[in-house]
N, C-alpha and C positions, 0 to 999 in steps of 0.2 A: 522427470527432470531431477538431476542428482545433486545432493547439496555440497561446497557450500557454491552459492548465487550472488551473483553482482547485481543490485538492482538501482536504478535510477526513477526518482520520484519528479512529477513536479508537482505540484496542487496550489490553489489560491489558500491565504494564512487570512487569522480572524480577521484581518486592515483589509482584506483585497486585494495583498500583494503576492503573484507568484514568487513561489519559493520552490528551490530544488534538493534535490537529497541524493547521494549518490552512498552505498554501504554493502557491506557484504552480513549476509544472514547464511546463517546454519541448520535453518528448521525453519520450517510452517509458524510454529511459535513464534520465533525472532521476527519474520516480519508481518504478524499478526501486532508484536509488540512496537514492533516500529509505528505502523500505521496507529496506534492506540496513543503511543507517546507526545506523534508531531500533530494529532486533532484530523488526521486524513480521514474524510467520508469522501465518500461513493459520492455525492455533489460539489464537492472541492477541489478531486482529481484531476487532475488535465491528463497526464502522460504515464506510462509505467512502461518500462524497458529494463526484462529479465537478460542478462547474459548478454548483452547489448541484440536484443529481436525484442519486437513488440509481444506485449501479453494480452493475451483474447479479452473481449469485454465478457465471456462468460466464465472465465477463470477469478477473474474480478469480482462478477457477481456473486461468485462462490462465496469467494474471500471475506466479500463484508457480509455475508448470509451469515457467516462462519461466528463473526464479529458480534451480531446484534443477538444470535442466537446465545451465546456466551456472556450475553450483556455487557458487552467490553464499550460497545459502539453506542452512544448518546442517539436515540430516531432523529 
């Protein structure tokens, strides 16, 4: 997949309430940063839509593997 990437977020925020995100990224980085900035875990996620197509759940699991590994992601 070539960057840059339109992606659509949506995930539950600290209250409970879904919240959406719609941004374009440039790199692996930018929406590692993304997810680190809005508090997105792998438990809060509801939906992710690259390019407007869904994203595998094991791209995901990459993603925050990526995250905890880096220490970026709170367990």
């Amino acid at each position: 997949m070539g960057y840059p990437l339109w992606i659509r977020l949506e995930y539950r925020n600290g209250v409970g309430s879904v919240t959406g995100l719609t941004a374009s990224v440039c790199s692996e980085a930018d929406f590692l940063d993304i997810l680190e900035r809005c508090g997105v875990t792998r438990s809060n996620l509801l939906t992710v839509r690259i390019n407007d197509k869904d994203y595998s759940v094991s791209r995901l699991d990459a993603l925050f593997t990526k995250l905890q590994t880096e220490g970026r992601e709170s367990p």
